[in-house]
N, C-alpha and C positions, 0 to 999 in steps of 0.2 A: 739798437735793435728795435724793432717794430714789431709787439706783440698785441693779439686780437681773440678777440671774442668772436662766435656766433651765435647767438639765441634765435628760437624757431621754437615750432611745433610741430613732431613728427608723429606721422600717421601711423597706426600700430598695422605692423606685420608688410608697411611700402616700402623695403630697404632702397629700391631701385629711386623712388618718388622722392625721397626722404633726403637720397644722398644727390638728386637734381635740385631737388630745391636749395640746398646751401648753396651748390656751384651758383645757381644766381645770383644770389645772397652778395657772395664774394664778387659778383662782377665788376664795382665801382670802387672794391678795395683789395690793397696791397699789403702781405704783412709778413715777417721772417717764420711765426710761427700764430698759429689760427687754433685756439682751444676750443672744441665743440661738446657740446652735452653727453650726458651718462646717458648709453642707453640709445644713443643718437638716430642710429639706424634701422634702430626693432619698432621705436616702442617701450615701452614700462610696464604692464600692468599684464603680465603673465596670468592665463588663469587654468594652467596647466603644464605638465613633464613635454604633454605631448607638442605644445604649441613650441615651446621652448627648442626643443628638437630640431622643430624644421624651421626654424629662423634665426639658430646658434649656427656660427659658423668658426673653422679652425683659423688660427692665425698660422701664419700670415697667407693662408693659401684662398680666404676666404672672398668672398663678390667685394663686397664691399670695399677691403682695402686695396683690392686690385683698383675698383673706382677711383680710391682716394688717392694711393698712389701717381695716378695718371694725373691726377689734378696738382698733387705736389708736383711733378715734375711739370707740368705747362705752366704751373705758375710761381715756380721755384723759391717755395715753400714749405714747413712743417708741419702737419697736424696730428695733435691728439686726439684720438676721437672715446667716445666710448662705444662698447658694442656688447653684445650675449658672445661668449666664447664656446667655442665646444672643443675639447680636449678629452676624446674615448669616451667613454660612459659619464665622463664630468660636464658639469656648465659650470662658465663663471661669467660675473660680471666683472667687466675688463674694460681696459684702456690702451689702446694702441698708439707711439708714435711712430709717425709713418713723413719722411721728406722723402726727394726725388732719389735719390738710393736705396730705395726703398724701406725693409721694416727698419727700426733702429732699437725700439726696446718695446713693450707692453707689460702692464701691472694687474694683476687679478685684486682684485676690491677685498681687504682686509675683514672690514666691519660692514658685516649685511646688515642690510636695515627693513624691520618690520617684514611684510613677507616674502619677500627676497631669498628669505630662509625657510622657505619651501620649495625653492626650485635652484637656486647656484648655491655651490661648495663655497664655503668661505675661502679667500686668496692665500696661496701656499707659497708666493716668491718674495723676499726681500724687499722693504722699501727702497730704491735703486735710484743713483745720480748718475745721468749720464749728458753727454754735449752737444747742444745744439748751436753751429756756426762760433763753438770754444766756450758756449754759456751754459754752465754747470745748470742741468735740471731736474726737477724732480716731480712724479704724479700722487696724487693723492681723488678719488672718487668720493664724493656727494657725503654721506654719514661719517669719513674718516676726520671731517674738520670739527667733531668731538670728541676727540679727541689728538692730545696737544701731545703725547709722546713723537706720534705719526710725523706730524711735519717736521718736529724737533731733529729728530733720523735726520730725514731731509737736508735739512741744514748743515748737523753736524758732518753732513758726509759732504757740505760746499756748496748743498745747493743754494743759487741764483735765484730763482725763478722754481714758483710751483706752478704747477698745470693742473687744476680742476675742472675735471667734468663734474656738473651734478644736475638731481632730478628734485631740488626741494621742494616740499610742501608744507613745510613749517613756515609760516609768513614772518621773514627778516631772521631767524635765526642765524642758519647758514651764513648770512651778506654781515651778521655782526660776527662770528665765532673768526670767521675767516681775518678779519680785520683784524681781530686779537693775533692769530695766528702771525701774519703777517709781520707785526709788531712787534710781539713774543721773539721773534728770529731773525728780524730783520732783513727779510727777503721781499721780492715782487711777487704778488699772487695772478693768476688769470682763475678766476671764478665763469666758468661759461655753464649756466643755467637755463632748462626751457621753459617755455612758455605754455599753455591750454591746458586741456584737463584729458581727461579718460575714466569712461563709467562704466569700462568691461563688467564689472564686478561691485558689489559694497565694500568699504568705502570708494567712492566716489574721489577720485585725484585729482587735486587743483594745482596746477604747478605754479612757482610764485617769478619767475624769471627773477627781475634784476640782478642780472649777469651782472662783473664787476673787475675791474683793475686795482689791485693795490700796490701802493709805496712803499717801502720798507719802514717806514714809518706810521703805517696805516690809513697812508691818505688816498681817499678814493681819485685815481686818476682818469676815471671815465665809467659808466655805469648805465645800465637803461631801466625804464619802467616795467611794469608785471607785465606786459602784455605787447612790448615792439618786438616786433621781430624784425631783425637787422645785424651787420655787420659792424665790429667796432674796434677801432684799434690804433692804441698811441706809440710816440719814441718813449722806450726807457734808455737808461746806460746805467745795466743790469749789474756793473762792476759797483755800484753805490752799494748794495748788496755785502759787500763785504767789509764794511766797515759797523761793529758790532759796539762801540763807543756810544753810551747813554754819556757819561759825562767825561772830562778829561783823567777823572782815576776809575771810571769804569766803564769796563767793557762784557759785556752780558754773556759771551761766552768764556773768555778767562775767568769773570768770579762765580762761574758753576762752582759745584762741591757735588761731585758724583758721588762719594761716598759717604752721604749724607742721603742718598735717592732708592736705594738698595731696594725699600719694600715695594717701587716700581713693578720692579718684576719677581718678589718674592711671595706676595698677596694671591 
């Protein structure tokens, strides 16, 4: 399987612009599934209900993934993207996978981060595994890679492969937590991160890119600098994935003790 990244910098409120400028992006590259940034098509740095409004859009009926769509199917592939959702008097900040059959699933963002929680509902759908070309997947947005129950779900429920959108601005954070994550569960990550900043508002947002692929083992299998913007994207065989063996008597999901984890969800 050929899975990819794109990092960029999208211009706040050019869905239209935003969602051309990746198709360039992708012109010199081919990949089964193309993970793109939180957020990919607005913009970030909301500084009001009302903006929010008229640049949230419903899934799956919304511009945008009508766009993406056409692009999955001319270039018969997958994409996650991130986007502002609107669902009734709700927003969320969400994630779309969208291939040439169009919608296949999207995840509302669990864990808002900083002011986010002034304008989207915290996500109300299950962390969800579903199949891209038979490879178990799973999404996770930008702040959920703080935590480690999130991806664990993921996993336990078979995922392969996680698909991250994010918007970091904590410099290396993120590109290290996710690494653990990775490691922790023995899956493939796609970390697709943007790049510039935006000074709608105080504070001032520096976004840190180094987008990232990891190994189940944690090893970075391709990665860019704070500031390229580019297309990237390697072979895995996402079936290594399921091999959860640290040594020959241990296997990291057999020596769980779930009933030892109780105040998880009891706290």
């Amino acid at each position: 399987m050929r899975v990819g990244y794109i990092q960029f910098a999208p211009e706040f409120g050019e869905k239209e612009r935003n969602l051309r400028r990746l198709e360039k992006l992708l012109a010199e590259e081919h990949a089964d599934l193309w993970v793109l940034p939180e957020l990919c098509t607005t913009g970030y740095q909301f500084t009001s209900k009302k903006e929010l409004k008229e640049l949230a859009e419903p899934i799956p009926d919304g511009l945008s993934l009508r766009i993406v769509q056409k692009l999955a199917q001319d270039r018969d592939s997958y994409f996650v993207l991130g986007l502002a959702e609107r669902d009734g008097d709700k927003f969320f900040n969400s994630a779309a996978l969208i291939g040439p059959e169009g919608l296949v699933t999207f995840y509302r963002k669990v864990h808002l981060f900083f002011r986010e929680k002034l304008f989207f509902s915290p996500g109300d759908r299950p962390f969800e595994v579903v199949k891209v070309r038979e490879v178990p997947l799973g999404i996770l947005i930008c702040y959920d890679h703080l935590f480690p129950e999130a991806a664990r779900v993921l996993a336990l429920k078979g995922a392969c492969l996680i698909a991250h959108p994010a918007n970091f601005v904590i410099p290396g954070l993120g590109q290290l937590t996710m690494r653990v994550r990775a490691l922790e569960n023995r899956v493939f990550v796609v970390t697709a991160n943007r790049i510039g900043q935006e000074t709608r508002e105080e504070p001032a947002l520096v976004f840190t890119g180094m987008s990232q692929i990891l190994s189940p083992t944690g090893e970075v299998l391709a990665s860019s600098t704070a500031t390229a913007e580019e297309a990237v994207a390697v072979e895995i065989n996402p079936w290594q994935a399921l091999d959860k063996k640290l040594t020959p008597l241990n296997d990291l999901f057999q020596d769980r003790r779930p009933e030892f984890y109780r105040a998880l969800v009891e706290q």
